[in-house]
Backbone atoms as SQL, in Angstrom:
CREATE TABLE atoms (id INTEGER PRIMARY KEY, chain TEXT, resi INTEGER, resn TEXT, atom TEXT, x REAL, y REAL, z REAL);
INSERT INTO atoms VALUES
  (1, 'A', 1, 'UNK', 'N', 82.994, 141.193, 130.112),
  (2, 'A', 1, 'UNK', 'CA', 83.694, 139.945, 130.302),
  (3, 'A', 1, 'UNK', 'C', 84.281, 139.425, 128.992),
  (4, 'A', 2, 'UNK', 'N', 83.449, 139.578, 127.583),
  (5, 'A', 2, 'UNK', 'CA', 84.087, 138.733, 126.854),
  (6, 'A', 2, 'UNK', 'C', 85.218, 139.607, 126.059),
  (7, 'A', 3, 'UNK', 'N', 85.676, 140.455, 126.851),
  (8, 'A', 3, 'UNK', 'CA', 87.119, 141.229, 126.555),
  (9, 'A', 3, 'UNK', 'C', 88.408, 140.515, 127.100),
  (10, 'A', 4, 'UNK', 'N', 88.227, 139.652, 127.726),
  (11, 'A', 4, 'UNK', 'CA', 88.904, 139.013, 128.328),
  (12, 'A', 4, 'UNK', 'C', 89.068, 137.531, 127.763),
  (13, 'A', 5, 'UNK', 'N', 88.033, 137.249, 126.783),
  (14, 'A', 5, 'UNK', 'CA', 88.219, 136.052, 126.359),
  (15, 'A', 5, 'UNK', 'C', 88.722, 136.019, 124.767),
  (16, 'A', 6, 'UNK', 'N', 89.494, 135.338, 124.280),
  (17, 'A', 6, 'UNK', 'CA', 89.897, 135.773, 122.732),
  (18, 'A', 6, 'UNK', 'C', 88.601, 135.452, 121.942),
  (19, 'A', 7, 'UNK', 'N', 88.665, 136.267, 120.501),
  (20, 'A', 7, 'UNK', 'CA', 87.562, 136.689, 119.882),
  (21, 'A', 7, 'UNK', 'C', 87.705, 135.472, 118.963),
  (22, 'A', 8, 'UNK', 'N', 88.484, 134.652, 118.455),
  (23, 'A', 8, 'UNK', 'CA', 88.213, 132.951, 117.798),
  (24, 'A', 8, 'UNK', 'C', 87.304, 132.153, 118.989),
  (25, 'A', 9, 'UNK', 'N', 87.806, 132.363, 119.955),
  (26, 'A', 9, 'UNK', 'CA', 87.197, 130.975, 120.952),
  (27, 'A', 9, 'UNK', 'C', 85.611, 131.651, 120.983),
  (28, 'A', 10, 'UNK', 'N', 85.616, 133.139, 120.836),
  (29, 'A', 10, 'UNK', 'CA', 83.927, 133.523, 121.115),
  (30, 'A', 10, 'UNK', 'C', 83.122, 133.077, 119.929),
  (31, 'A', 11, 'UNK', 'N', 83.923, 133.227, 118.781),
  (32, 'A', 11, 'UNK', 'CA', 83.139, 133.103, 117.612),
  (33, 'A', 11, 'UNK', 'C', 83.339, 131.703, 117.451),
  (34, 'A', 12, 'UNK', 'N', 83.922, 130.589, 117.794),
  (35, 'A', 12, 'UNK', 'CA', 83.962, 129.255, 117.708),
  (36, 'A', 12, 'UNK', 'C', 82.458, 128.779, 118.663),
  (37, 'A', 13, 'UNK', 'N', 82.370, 129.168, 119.322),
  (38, 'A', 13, 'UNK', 'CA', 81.460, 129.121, 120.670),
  (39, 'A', 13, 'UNK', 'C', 80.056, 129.553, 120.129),
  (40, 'A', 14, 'UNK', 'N', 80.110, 130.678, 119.466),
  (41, 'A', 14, 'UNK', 'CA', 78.721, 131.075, 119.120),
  (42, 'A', 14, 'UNK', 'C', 78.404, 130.102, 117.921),
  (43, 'A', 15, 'UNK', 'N', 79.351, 129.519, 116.625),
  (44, 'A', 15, 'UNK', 'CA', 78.521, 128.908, 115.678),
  (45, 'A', 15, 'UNK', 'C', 78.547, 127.226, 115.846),
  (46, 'A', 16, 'UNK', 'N', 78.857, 127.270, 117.328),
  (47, 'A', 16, 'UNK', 'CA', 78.565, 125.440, 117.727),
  (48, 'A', 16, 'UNK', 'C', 77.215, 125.559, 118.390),
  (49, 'A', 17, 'UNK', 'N', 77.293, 126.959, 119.025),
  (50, 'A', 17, 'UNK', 'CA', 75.964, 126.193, 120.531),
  (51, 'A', 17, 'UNK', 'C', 75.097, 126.438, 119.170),
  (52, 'A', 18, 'UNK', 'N', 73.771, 125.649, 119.915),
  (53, 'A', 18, 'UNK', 'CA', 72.311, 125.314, 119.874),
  (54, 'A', 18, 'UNK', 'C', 71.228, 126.016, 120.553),
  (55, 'A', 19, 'UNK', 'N', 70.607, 126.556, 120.529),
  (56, 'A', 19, 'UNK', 'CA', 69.463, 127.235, 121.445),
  (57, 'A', 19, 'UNK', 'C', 70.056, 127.420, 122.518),
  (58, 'A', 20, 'UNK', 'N', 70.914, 128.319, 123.019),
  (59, 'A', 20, 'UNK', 'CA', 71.847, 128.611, 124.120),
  (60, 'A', 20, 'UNK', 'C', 72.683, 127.624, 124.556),
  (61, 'A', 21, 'UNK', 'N', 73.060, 126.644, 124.260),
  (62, 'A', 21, 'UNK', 'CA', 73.576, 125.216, 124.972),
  (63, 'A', 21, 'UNK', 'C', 74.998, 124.623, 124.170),
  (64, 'A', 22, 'UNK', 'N', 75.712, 123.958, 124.760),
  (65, 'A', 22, 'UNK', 'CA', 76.966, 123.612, 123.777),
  (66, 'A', 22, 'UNK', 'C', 77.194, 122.144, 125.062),
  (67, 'A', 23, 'UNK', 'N', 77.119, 121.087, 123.537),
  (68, 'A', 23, 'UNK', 'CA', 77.806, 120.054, 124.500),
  (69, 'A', 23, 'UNK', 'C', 78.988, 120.122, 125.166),
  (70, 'A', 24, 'UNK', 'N', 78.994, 119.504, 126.102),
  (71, 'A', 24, 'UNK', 'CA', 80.794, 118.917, 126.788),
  (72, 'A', 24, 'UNK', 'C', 81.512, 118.755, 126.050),
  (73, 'A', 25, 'UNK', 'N', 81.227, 117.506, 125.153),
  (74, 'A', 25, 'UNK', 'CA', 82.190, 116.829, 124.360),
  (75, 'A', 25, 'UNK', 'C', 82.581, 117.999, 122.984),
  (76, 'A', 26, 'UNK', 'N', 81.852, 119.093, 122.557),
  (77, 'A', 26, 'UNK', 'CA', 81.769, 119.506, 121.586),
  (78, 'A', 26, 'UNK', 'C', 83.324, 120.867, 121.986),
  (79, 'A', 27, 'UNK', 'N', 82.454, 121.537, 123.324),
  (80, 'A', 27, 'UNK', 'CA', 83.239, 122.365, 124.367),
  (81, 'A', 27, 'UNK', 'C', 85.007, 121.482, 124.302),
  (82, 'A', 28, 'UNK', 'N', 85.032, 120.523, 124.386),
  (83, 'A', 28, 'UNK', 'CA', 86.128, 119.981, 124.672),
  (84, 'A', 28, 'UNK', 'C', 86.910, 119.651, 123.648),
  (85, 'A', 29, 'UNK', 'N', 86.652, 119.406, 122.246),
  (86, 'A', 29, 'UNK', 'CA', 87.211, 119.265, 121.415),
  (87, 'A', 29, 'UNK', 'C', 87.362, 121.101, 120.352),
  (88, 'A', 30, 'UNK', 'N', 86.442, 121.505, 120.858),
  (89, 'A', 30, 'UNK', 'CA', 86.715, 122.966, 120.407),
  (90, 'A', 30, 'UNK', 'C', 87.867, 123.875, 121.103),
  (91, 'A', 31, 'UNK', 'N', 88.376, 123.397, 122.358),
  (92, 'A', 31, 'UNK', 'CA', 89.232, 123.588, 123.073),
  (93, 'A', 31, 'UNK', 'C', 90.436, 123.142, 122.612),
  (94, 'A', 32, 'UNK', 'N', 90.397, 121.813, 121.984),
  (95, 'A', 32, 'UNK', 'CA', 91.878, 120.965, 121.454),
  (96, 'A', 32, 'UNK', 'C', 91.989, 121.097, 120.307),
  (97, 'A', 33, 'UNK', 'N', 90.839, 121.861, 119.446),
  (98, 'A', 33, 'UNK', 'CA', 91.636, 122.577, 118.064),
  (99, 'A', 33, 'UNK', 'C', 91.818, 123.817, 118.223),
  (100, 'A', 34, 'UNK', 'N', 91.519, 124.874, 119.307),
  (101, 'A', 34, 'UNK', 'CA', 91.762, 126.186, 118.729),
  (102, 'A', 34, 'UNK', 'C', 93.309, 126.171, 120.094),
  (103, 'A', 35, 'UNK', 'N', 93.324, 124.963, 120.251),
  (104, 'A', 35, 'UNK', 'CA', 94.690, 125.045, 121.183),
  (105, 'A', 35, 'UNK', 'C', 94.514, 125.510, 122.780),
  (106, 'A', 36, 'UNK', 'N', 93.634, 125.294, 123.029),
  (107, 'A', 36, 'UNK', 'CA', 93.553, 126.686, 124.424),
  (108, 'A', 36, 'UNK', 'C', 92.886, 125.352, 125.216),
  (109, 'A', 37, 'UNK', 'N', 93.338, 126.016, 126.488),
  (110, 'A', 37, 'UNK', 'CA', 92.439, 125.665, 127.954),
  (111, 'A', 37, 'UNK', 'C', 90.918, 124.900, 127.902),
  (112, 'A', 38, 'UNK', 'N', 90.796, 124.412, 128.105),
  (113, 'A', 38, 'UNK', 'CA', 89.023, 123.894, 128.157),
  (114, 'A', 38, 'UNK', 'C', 88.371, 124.907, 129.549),
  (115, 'A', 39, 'UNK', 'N', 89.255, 125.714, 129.707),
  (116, 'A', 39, 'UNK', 'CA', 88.662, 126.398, 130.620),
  (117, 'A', 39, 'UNK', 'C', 88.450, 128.261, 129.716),
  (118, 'A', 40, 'UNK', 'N', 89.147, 128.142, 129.158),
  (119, 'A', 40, 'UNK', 'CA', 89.051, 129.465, 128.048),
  (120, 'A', 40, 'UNK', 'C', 87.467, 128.775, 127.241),
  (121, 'A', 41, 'UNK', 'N', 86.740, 127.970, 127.139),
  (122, 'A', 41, 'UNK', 'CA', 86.129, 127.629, 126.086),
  (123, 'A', 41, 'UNK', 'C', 84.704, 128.211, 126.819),
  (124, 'A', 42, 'UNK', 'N', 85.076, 127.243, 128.642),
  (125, 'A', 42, 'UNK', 'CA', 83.863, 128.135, 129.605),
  (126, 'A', 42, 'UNK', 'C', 83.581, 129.305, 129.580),
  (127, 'A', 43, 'UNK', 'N', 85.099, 130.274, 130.086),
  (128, 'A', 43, 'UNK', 'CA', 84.839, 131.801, 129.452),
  (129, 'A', 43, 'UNK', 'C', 84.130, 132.390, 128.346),
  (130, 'A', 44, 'UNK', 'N', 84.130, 131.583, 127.546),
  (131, 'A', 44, 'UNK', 'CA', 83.667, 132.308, 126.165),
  (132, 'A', 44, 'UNK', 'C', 81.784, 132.075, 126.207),
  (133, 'A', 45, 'UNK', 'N', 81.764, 130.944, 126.789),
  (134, 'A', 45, 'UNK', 'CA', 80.523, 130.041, 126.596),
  (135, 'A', 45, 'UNK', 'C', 79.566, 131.246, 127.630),
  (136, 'A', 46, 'UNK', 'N', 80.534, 131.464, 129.337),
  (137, 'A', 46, 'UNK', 'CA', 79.574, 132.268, 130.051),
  (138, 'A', 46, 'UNK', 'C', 79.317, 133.716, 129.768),
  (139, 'A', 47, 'UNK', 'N', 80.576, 134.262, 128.859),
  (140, 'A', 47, 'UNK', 'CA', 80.226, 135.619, 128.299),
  (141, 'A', 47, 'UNK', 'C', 79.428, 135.962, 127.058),
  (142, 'A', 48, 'UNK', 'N', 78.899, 134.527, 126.425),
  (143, 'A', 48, 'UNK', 'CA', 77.347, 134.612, 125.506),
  (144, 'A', 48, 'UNK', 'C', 76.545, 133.775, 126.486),
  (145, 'A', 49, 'UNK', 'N', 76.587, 133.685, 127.709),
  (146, 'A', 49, 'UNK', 'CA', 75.387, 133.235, 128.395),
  (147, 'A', 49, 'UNK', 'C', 74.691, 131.738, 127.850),
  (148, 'A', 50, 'UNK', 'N', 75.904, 130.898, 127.150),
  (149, 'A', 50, 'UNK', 'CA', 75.644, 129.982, 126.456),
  (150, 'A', 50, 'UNK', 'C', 75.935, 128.618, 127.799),
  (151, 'A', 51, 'UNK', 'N', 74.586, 127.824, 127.956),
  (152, 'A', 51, 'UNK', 'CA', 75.383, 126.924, 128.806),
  (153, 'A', 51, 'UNK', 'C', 75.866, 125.197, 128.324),
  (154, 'A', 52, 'UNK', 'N', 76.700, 125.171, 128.931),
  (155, 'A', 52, 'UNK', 'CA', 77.532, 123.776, 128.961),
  (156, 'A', 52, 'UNK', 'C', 76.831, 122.811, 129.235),
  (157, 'A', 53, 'UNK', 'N', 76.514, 121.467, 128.593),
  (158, 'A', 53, 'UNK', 'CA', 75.187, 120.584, 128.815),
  (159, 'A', 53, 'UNK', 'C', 75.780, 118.984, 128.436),
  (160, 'A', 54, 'UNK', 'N', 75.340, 118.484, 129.069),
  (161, 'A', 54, 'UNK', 'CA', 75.873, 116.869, 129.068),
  (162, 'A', 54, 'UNK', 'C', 77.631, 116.502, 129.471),
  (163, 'A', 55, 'UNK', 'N', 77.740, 117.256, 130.943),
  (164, 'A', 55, 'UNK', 'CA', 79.239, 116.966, 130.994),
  (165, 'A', 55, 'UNK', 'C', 79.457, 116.414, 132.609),
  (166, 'A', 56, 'UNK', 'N', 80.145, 115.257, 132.644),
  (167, 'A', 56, 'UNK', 'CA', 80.406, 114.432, 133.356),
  (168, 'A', 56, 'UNK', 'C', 81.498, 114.374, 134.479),
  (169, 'A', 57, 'UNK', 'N', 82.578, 115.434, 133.451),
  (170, 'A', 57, 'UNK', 'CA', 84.028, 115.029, 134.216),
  (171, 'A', 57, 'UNK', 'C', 83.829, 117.079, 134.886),
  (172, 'A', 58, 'UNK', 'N', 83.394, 117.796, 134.907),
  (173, 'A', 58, 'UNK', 'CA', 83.204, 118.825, 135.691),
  (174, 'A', 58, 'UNK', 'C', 83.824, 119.819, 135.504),
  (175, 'A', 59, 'UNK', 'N', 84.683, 119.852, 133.993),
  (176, 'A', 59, 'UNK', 'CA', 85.840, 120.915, 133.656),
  (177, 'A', 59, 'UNK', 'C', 85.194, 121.610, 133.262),
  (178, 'A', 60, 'UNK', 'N', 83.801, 122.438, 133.173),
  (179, 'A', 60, 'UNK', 'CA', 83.151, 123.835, 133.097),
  (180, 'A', 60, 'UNK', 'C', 82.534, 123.948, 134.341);
């Protein structure tokens, strides 16, 4: 899977999360600097098995 996701958003993804976990808000602004989808950020997050935690509005 994570051939499919670009290799900045994976490595952005791996040195935010926390003990497997990446906030919403963190997910979402990591999305609006590397330019991409907030849905490219999920991709990256579910292909390190990293999950999405404290998010409200449901975009992962």
């Amino acid at each position: 899977m994570s051939a499919e996701v670009d290799e900045k958003v994976l490595q952005a993804v791996r040195e935010k999360a926390e003990e497997g976990r990446l906030p919403c808000p963190v997910a979402l602004k990591l999305a609006e600097e590397l330019a991409v989808p907030p849905i490219e950020v999920g991709k990256a997050a579910n292909a390190l098995n990293v999950k999405i935690v404290r998010c409200s509005l449901g975009c992962f």
